[in-house]
C-alpha positions in Angstrom: 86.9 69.2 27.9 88.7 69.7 31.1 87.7 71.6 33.8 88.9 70.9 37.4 88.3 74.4 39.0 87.3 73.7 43.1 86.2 77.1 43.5 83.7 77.1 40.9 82.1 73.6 42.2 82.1 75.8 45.8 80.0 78.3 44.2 78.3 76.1 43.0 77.6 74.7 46.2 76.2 78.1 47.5 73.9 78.8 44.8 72.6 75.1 44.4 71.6 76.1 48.6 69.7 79.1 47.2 67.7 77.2 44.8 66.7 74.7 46.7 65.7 77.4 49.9 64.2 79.3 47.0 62.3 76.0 45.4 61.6 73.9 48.7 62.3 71.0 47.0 64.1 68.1 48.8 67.2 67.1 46.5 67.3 63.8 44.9 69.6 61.4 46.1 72.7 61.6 43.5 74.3 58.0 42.5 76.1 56.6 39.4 76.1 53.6 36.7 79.2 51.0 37.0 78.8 50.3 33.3 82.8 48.0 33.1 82.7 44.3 33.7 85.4 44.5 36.9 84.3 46.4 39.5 87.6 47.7 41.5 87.0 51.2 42.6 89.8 53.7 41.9 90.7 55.8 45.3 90.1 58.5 42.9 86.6 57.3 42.4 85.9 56.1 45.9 86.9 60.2 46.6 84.6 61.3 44.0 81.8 59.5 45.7 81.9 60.2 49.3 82.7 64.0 48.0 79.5 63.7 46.5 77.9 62.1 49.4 76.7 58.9 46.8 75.7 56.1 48.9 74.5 54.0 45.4 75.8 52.2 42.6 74.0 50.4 39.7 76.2 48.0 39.0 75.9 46.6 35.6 76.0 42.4 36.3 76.0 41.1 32.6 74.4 41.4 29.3 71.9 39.3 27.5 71.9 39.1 23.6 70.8 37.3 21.1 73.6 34.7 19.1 73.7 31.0 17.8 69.5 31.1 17.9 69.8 31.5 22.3 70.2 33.9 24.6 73.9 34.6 25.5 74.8 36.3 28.8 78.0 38.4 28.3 80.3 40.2 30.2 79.4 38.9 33.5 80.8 40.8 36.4 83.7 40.5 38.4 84.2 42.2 41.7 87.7 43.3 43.2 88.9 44.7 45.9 86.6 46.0 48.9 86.0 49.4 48.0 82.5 49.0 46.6 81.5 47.4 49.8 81.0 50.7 51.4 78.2 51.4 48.4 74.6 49.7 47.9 75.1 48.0 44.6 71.8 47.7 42.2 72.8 44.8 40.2 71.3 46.0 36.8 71.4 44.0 33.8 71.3 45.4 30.2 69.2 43.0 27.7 69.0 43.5 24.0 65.7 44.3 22.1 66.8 41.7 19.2 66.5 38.4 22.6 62.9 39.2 22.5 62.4 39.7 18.8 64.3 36.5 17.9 61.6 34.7 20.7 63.5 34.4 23.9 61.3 32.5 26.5 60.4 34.9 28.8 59.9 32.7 31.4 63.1 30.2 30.6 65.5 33.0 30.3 63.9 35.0 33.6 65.0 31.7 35.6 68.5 32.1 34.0 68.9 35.8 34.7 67.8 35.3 38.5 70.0 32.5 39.0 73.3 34.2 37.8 72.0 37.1 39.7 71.9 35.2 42.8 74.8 33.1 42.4 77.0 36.4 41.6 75.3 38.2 45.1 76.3 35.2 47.0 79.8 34.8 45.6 80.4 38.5 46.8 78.3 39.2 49.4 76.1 41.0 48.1 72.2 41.7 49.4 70.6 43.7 47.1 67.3 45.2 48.1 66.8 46.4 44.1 67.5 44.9 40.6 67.0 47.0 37.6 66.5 45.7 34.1 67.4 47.9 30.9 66.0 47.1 27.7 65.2 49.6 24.6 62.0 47.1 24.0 59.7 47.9 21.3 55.5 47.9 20.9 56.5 44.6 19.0 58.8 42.8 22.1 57.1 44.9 25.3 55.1 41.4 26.0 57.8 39.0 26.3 59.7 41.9 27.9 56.8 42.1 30.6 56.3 38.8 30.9 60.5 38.3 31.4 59.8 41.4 34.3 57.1 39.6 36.1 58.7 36.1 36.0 62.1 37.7 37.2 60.6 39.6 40.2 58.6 36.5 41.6 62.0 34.3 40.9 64.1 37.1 43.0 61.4 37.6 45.9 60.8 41.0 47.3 63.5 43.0 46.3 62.2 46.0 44.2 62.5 46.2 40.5 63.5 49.1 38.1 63.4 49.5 34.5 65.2 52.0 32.4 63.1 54.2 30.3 63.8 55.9 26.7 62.1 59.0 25.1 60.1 57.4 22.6 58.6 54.8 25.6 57.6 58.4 27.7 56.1 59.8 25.0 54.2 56.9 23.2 53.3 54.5 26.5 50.1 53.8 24.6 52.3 51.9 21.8 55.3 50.8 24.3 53.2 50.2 27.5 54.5 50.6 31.1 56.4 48.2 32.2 55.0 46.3 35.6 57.9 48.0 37.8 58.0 49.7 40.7 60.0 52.8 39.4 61.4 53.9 36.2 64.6 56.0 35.1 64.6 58.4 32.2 67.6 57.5 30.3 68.1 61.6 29.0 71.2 61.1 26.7 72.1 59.1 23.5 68.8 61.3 22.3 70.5 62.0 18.5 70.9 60.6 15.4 74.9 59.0 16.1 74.4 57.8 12.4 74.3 61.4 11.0 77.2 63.9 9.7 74.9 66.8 10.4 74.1 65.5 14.2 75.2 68.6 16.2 75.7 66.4 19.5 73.9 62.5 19.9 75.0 62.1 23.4 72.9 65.3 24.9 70.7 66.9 22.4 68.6 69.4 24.4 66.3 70.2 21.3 65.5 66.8 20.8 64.8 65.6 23.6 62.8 68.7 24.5 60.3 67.3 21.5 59.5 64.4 23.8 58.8 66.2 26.9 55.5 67.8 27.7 54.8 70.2 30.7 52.9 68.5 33.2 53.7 65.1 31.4 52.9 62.3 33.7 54.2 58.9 33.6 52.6 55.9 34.9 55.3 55.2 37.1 57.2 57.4 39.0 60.9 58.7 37.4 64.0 59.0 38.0 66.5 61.2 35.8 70.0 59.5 34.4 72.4 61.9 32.8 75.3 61.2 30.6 79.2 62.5 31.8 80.9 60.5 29.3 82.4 61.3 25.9 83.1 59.6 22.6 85.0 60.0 19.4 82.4 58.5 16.3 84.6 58.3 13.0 82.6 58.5 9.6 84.0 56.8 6.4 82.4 57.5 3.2 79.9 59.1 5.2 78.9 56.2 7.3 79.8 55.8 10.7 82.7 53.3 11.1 83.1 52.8 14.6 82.9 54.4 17.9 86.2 55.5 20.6 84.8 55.8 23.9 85.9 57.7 26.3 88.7 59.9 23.9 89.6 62.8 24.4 89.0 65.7 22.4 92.4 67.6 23.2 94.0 64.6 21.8 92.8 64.9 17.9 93.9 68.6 18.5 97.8 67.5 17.9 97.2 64.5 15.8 98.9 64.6 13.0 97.0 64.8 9.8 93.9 65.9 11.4 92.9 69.0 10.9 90.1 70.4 12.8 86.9 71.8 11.3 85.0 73.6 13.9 84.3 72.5 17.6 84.2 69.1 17.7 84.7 68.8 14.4 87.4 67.0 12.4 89.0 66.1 8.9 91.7 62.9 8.8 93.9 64.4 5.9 96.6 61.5 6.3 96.5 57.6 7.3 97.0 57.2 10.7 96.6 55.8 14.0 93.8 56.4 17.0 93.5 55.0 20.0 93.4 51.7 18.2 92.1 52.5 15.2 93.2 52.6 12.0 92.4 55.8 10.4 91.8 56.8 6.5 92.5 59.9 4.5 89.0 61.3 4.3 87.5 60.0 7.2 85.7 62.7 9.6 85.5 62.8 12.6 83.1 64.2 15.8 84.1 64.4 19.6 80.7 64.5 21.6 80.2 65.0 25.3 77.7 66.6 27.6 79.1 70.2 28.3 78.2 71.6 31.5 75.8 74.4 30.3 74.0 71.1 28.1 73.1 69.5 31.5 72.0 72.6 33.2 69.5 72.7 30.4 68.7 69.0 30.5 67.7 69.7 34.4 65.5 72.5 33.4 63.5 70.6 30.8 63.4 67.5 33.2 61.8 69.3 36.4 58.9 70.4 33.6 57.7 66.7 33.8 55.1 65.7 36.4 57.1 63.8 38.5 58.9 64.1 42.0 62.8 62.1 41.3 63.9 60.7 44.2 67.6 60.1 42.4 69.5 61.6 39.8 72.0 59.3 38.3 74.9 59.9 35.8 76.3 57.6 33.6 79.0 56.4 34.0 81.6 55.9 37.4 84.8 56.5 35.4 87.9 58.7 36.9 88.6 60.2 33.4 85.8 61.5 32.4 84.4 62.3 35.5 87.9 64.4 35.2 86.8 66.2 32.8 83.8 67.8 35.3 84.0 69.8 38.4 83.4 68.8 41.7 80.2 69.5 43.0 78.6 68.9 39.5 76.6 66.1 40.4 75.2 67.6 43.5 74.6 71.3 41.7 72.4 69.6 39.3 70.7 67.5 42.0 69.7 71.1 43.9 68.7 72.5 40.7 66.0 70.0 39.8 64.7 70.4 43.3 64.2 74.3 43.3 62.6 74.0 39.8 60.5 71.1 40.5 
């Protein structure tokens, strides 16, 4: 998918004005997820932003999993450059279910969190007014998870705290809980089943996710939206999936040879081959997934049905390739759309 048409993201521009005059809503604030481990902004990107008039990252500062019987930080961040310095950064920090299940000390591994957080902020110069914690936590893990949430905001003092929220954890809070934050974000993509042949798109599923939201569906904290602008290529052997090509591009399998294509977004590997660093069967099948422009005005529509006021939409993730694939003006069209429907 690439689109790059200026005078489509002007008109958008001029109807996104008319909604929101029509709506009264006050737009939310659009920002973006830094989900790489080296953070050196692209002039590309950097243009992207200020075009979009983004004054927020969420930058993602390390994960925490499970390995060895401890908990392991990986891919810690490293910063480059100076062009995030003109950006609030979020340091956000992505921790595995299976570190709770296995019996991670909520406490012991909040004091090691805060510390890198702090030693990182103060290597940088960084003076973050928010942390956010993401974690797919389960009714069986949403205690030490809690616990790990109230620990880690008395350890970093009064900055705010955010947690990412999934579909099943909106719907169900009676068997996930609510998390003792000061704001949630709706995590709306990577909503299908990514194991499935049949899936007609995991990344943004509309008619999925719609079975999760409820009009006038409150939440016991108040939401934020994230929505995907990213694409993948999931290869299936023997009908299982194999692995997973982020960021490829779709135009690429087109004129691969031995691949013959299916139906959209749907391909058959007729010869061994090469892609983008995979080795690829005879047999193997193939699916190219990303969030299509009409898929997100959709996702928009369903979101503004919840009970809820967003104060930011956020999109997943800052990357000058895909975000290539999008026009501008995207982000802030969908941004004015949620506030005339809300």
């Amino acid at each position: 998918m690439q689109i790059n048409l200026r005078g489509l993201g002007l008109l958008w521009c001029l109807l996104a004005l008319a909604a929101c005059q029509k709506g009264g809503g006050v737009p939310p604030q659009v920002a973006y997820y830094h989900w790489k481990s080296v953070v050196d902004l692209s002039a590309g990107e950097v243009e992207r932003l200020n075009g979009e008039g983004v004054r927020r990252l969420y930058v993602k500062y390390m994960d925490v999993d499970w390995e060895g019987g401890q908990a392991v930080p990986k891919a810690p961040v490293e910063f480059r450059g100076d062009a995030w310095r003109a950006f609030e950064i979020v340091p956000t920090v992505f921790i595995t279910n299976r570190t709770f299940l296995e019996g991670a000390n909520p406490r012991v591994l909040a004091g090691q969190v805060a510390r890198f957080l702090s030693e990182a902020n103060e290597a940088n110069g960084a003076a973050p007014t928010e942390y956010q914690f993401d974690c797919d936590w389960s009714g069986a893990t949403r205690l030490p998870y809690f616990a790990f949430l109230e620990e880690v905001r008395r350890l970093l003092g009064g900055a705010a705290l955010s947690v990412t929220i999934r579909l099943h954890q909106l719907r169900y809070p009676e068997q996930a809980g609510v998390p003792p934050a000061d704001r949630g974000v709706l995590m709306y993509y990577n909503m299908g089943d990514i194991s499935s042949l049949e899936e007609p798109n995991s990344i943004l599923n509309n008619r999925t996710g719609a079975r999760y939201l409820q009009a006038g569906q409150g939440y016991a904290l108040p939401l934020d939206y994230a929505l995907p602008v990213f694409s993948w290529v999931l290869a299936y052997r023997l009908g299982e999936l194999k692995f997973i090509l982020n960021q490829a591009e779709c135009a690429a399998l087109d004129t691969l040879a031995g691949v013959e294509k299916l139906k959209e977004g749907q391909y058959q590997v007729g010869q061994n081959t090469y892609f983008g660093y995979h080795y690829l069967n005879a047999g193997d099948r193939l699916r190219c997934e990303s969030a299509s422009l009409a898929a997100l005005e959709e996702a928009v529509r369903q979101l503004s049905k919840i009970q809820n006021q967003s104060e930011q939409l956020i999109f997943y993730h800052l990357d000058e390739k895909a975000l290539g694939g999008y026009p501008p003006g995207l982000a802030q069209h969908l941004a004015e759309q949620l506030a005339g429907a809300q």
